[in-house]
N, C-alpha and C positions, 0 to 999 in steps of 0.2 A: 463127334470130333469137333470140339471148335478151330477156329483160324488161328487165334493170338489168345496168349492166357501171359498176365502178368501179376506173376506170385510175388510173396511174401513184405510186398509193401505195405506205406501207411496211409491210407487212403482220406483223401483232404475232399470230402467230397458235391464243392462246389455251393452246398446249400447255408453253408455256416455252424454247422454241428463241429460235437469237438470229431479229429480224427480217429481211424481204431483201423487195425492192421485185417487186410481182407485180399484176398484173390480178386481180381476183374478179368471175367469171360468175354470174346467175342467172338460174333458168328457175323457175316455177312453185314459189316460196320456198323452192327448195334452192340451194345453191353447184353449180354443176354442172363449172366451172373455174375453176384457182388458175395463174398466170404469166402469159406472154404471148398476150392474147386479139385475134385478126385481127378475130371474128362482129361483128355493128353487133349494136345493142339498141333496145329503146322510148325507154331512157333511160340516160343517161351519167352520171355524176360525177365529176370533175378532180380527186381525191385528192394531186396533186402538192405535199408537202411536208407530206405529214398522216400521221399513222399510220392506219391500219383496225382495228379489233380486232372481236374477238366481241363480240355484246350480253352485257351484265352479266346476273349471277344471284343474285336479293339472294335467300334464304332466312329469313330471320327478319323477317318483314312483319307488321302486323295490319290487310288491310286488307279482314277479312272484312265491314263494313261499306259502304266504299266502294267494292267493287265491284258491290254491289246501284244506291246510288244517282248513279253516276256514271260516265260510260264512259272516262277518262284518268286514269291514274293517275301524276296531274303530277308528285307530289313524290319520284317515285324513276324515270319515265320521262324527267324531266328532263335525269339524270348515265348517260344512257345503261346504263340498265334497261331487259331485254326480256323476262323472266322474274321472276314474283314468286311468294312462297311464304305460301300465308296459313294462320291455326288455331294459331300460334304459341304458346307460353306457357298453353297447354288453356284458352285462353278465345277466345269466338266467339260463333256465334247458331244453331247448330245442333248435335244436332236440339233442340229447341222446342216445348212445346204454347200454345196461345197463352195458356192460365195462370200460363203464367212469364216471357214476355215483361219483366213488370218486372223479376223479377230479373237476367234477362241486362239490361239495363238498368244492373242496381247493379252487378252486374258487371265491363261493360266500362268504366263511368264513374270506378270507384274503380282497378281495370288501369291502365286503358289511357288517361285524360284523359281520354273523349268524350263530351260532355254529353248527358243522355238527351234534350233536345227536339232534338238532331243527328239522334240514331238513331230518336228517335219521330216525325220528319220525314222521313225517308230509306228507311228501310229497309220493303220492300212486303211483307213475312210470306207470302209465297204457298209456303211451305214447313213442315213439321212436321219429317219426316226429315231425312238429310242427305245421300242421295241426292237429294231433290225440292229441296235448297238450293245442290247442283252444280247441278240443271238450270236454275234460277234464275239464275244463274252463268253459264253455257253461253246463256240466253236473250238477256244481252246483251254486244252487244260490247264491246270494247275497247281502248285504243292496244298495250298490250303483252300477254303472256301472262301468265293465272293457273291456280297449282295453290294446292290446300286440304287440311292436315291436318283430321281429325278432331279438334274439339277436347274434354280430361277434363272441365274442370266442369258444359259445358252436359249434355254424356249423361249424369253422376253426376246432375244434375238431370230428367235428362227421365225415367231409371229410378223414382229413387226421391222424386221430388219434394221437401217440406219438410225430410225427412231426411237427402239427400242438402246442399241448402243449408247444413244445419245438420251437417254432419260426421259423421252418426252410421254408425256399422259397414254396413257393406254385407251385408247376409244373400244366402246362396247361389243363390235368385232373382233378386237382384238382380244381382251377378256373372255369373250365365248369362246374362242379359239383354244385359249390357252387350260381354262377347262375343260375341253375334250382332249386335250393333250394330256392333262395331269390325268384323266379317267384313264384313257388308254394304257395309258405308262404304269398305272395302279395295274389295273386287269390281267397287262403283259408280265407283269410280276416284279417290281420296283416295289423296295421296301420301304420308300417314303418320297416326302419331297424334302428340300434342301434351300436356302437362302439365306441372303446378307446382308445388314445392316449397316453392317461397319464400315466408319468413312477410311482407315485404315487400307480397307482393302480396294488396291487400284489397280489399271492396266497395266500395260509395261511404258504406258505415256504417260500416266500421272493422271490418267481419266477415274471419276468413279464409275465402279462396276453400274453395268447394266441395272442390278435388282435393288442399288442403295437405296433408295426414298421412293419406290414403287407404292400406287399410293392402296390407300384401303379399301377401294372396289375393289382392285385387281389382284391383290391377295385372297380377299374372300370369295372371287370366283373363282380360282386355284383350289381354294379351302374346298369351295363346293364340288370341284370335281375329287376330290380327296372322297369326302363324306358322301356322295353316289357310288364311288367302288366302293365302299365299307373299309375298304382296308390301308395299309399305309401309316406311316409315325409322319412328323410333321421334326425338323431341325433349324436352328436358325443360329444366326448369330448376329447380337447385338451389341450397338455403340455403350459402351461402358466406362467413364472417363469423367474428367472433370468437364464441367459447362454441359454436360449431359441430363435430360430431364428423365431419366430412368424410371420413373415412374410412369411419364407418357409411354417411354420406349416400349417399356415392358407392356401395358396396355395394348397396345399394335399386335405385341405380340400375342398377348393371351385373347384377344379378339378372334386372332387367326386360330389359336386353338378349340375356342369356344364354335366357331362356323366348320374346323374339319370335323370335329367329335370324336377327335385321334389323342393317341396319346405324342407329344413333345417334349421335345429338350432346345437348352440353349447352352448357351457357353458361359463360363465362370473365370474369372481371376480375378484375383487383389493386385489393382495397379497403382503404381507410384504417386499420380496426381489427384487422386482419388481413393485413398487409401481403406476409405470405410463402405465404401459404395460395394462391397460384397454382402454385407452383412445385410445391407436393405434390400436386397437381388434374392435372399434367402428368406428375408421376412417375405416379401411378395409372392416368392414360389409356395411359401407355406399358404398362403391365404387364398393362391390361387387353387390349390389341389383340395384346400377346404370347402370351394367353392363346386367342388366335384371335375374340376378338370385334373386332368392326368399330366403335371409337367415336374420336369426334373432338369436340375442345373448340371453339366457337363467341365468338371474338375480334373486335373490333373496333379500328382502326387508329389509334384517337386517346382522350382518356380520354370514359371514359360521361359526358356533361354534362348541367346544369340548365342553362336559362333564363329568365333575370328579369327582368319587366321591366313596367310599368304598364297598357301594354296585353295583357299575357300572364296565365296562369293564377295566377302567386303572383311574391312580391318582398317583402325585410327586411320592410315596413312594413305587408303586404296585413293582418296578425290584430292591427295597433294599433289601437283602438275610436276613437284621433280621424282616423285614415284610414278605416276602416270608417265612417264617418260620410257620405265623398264618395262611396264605390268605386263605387259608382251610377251618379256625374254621367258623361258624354261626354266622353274625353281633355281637350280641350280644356279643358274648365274645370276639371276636375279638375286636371290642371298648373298656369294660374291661379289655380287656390288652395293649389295646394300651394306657391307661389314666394311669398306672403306670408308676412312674418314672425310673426303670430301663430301660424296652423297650422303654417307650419316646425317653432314652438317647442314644440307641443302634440306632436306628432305623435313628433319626435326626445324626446321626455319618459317618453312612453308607455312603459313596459315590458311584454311578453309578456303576455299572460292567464296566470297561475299554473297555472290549471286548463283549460287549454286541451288538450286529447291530438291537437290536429291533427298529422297524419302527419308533414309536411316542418317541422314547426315545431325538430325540433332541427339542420334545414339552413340555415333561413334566416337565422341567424347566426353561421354559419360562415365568417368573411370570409376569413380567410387562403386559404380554397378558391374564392374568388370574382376575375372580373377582369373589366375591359372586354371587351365583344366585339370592337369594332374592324372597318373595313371598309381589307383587307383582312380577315376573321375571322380569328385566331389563335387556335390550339389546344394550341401549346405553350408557352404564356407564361413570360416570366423571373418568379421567383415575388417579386422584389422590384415587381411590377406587380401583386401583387395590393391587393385593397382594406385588408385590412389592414397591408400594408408599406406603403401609400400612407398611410395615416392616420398612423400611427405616427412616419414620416420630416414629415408636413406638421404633427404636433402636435394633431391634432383624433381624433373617436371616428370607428367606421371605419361607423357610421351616417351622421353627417355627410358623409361621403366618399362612398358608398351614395346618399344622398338627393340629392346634387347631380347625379350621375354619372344618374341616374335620370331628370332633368329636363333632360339633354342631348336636341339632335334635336328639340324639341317633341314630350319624352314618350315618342319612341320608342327611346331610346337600349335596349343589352339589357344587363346581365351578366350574365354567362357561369361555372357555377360547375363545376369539376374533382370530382366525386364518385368516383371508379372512376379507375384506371389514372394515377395523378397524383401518387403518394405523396413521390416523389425532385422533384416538380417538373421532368421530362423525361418523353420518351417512348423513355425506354431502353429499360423494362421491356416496354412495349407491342412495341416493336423485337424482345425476344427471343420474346415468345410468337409474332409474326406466323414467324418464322424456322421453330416447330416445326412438326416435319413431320405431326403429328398435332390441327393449329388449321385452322381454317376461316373467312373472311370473314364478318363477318353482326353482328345485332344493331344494325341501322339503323333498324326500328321502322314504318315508315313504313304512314301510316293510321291511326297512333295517339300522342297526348301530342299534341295538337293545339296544346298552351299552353304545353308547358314542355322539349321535345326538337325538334332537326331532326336527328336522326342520318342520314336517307335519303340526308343529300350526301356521305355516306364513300368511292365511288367516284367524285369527283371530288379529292377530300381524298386520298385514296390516291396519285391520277394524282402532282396536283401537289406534293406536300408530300412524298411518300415517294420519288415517284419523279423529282423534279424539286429543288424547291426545299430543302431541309433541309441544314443545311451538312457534316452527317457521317451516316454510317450509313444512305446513302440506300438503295433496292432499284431494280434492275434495272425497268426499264418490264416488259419479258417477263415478269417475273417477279410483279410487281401484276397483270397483265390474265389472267395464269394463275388467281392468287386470287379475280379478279372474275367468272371467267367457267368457266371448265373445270373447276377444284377444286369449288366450291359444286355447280355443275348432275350432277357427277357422283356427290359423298356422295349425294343425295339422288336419285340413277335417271333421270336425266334426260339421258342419254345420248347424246341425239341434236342437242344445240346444246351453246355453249361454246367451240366451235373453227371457224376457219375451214379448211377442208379441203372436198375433193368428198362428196358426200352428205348434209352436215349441215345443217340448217335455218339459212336465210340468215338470221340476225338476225346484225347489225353495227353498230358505230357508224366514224363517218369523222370524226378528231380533229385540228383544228389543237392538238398539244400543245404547241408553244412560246405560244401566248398563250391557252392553258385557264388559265381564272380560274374561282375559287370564289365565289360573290356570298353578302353578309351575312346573314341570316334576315329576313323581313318577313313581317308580321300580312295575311293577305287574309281578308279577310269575305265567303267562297263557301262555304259547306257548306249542307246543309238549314238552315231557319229562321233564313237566316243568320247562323249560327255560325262560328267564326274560326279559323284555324287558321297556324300558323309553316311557311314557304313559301320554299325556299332554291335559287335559280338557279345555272347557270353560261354561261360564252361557254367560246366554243372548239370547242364541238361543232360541227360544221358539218353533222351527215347522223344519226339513229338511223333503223334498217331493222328490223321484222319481217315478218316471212316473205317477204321480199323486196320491201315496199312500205316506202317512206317514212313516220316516221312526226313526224318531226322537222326542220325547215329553221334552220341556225343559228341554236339554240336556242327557235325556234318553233313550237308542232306545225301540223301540218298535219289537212285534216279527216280525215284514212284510220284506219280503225278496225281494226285485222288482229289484232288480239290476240283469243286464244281460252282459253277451258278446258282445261287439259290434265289428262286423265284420267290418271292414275299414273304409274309409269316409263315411260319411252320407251328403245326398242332404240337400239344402236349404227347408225350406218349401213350397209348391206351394201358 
């Protein structure tokens, strides 16, 4: 008697093969057979006219938060995610003395969006280390599986405290230390470490992170407590941009790789001021893995976007003093006032704060990068849709255009702005990195930017727009659920899901692909102290599985909690 038998599907299965229609057996959340299955089960599923694929494997997550105060991790178990990777971008909440608590605080709030009364509602500190913040982890359940990098800034702060906040050199104490930290956190079963580069990423005061410019001792003592446990990937993210020496940068990097003897990743996109500087990040990665190190660039399958929008984190008009005047009241009447002509006129009059140094302030009026969102959502817009060709073709400023477009929906309308991967106004470019053989799926985010990304729905984006809808240059279905599923779970040791085949952990999803639809973003008001967050559905799915339980009913979850902690790599199956 198995547990769950799902007949008469077409089985996509993970490795890149073409599909062929087969039974998948499970007993006790493994696949135990793949074709034609006679055995009865507890439970069936009529796969007939659906693909199966393996559960997805998002690697670049931050949802070291929400996994403390909540047990489903909707916004990526939604697109059939059964595997998440948290510690991302070396920022997180351990280890931690509770001295520092606020910082991690500015920290993630200035990262990652998340408001501190979120996390100072949420998150239960019954941890210092970050061994005792896996078993925290491990104490509750969850819909899908989580694994946790180590992340740089919190341990450069929990070492060295103010000093370490404050970027100052790391003394050879401190280094030693932070190598028995990164060994332990290996051993305790952390599936990598995690750090950042990027001047980009700052406090919630405009500080750079802890790990920016950490210098190359203190990486490579990190590195070295990597390469004494054996085990562990290595992630980072680096400065990518114009006036950037990317060739130094990358160096730094592959140094670090070369002293862990792990395998890494870093992060990828075609940015606007530097528009070619991917294609050299790609030569380097080849020359680097030719060199016998194991690194892979970490892409995502449509451009990196903002979103804007009234009830969201920022939008054109959030730092005008006569919008700043409302941003207080309740949607509602904030939109009622914003639809009178006096404040229309105040508000569209306003120019910038001169002296304002807020971060996105030189994004929020970059209209030619901005477009509707649109329900269906579209992500590769014709660039005479944006707000600026709109303005320009209707004769008005492309605020005016903006400000209207804003007060669509009753307020909830969003735009949608193309920062990253967007340069040509197509997703050609995105096309050729997804192709190299040395890119990796990732960079969905999810758990964090609460206000101003939904990236998490890229494995539904992927299905239907790469692999379906797109009128040239589409990719193979086999070929996306390989990206989704096998390639991710395997860079980073995880060995033992990914594929469906006999031995390997039954996570799967079962997909009516012909009517998989991507649903628009929308604001829910469920976090700690309720705080809001951008929330992006799909239909189609009709089944997500871990470990062989159900955890998902046509789009709906279900109560079953089977997600676990996963302590570091996991074996092949015998």
């Amino acid at each position: 008697m198995l547990d769950l038998v799902i007949r008469n599907g077409l089985v996509v299965d993970g490795g890149g093969g073409q599909p062929f229609a087969a039974d998948v057996g499970i007993r006790d959340g493994i696949i135990v057979e793949v074709g034609s299955i006679a055995a009865n089960a507890a439970e069936e599923i009529d796969a007939r006219g659906h693909i199966v694929t393996p559960g997805f494997v998002d690697i670049h997550t931050h949802y070291d938060g929400q996994v403390i105060w909540d047990t489903h991790l909707r916004a990526s178990s939604a697109h059939g995610v059964t595997t998440v990777v948290t510690g991302n971008c070396g920022v997180g909440f351990a280890p931690c003395r509770a001295t520092d608590r606020e910082r991690m605080y500015a920290l993630m709030e200035g990262v990652e969006d998340i408001p501190e009364v979120v996390m100072a509602k949420g998150l239960s500190w019954e941890w210092e280390s970050f061994p005792e913040y896996l078993d925290a982890i491990e104490r509750r359940p969850h819909d899908i599986d989580v694994a946790a990098m180590l992340p740089h800034s919190p341990m450069r702060v929990y070492v060295m405290g103010e000093r370490g906040s404050n970027r100052e050199p790391a003394t050879d104490d401190d280094m030693a230390r932070m190598k028995d930290i990164t060994r332990e956190a290996m051993e305790a079963g952390a599936l990598g470490f995690g750090t950042s580069r990027l001047i980009l990423h700052r406090t919630r005061e405009g500080s750079l992170i802890p790990s920016y410019d950490a210098g190359a001792m203190e990486l490579n003592a990190i590195m070295a407590g990597i390469r004494e446990s054996g085990c562990g990937v290595v992630q980072a993210v680096l400065n990518l941009g114009a006036g950037v020496d990317f060739d130094q940068e990358f160096g730094v990097f592959t140094d670090m790789v070369a002293n862990a003897e792990r395998p890494a990743s870093y992060s990828l996109a075609q940015t606007w001021d530097a528009p070619h500087l991917w294609k050299r990040a790609l030569e380097l990665t080849e020359e680097a893995n030719d060199k016998g190190l194991e690194v892979r660039a970490q892409v995502i399958g449509r451009p990196t976007g903002l979103l804007y929008g009234l009830d969201l984190s920022f939008h054109p008009f959030c730092r005008h003093p006569s919008y700043m005047e409302i941003a207080d009241l309740p949607l509602v009447e904030r939109v009622a006032r914003m639809r009178t002509p006096q404040l229309r006129e105040r508000i569209l009059a306003d120019a910038q704060r001169p002296d304002d140094d807020f971060p996105l302030l030189v994004l929020l009026n970059r209209f030619e990068w901005m477009f509707p969102m649109g329900d269906p959502p579209v992500y590769e817009p014709a660039p005479e849709l944006s707000i600026a060709a709109q303005a320009q073709a209707q004769g008005r400023t492309p605020y005016e255009v903006a400000y209207d477009l804003l007060l669509e929906d009753d307020g909830h309308a969003i735009i949608f702005q193309a920062v990253a991967n967007y340069v040509e106004g197509n997703l050609n470019v995105v096309r050729e990195m997804l192709s190299n053989r040395h890119t990796l799926l990732g960079l969905g985010d999810g758990g964090a930017h609460y206000g101003v990304i939904s990236d998490s729905s890229y494995p539904t984006f992927m299905l239907t727009y790469w692999g379906r809808d797109r009128k040239d240059s589409v990719l193979s279905v086999q070929e996306i659920v390989r990206k989704l599923a096998a390639d991710p779970a395997h860079a980073v040791g995880l060995h033992d899901r990914g594929r469906i085949a006999v031995g390997y952990k039954a996570d799967l999803n079962v997909i009516d692909f012909d009517k998989l639809r991507l649903e628009p973003p929308q604001v829910h008001h469920d976090l700690p102290a309720g705080g809001k967050r951008l929330m992006q559905g799909a239909s189609g799915f009709r089944a997500t599985i871990v470990s062989g339980v159900i955890i998902q009913r046509d789009g709906g979850p279900t109560d079953a909690l089977p997600g676990r902690l996963v302590r570091g790599a996991q074996s092949v199956p015998a």
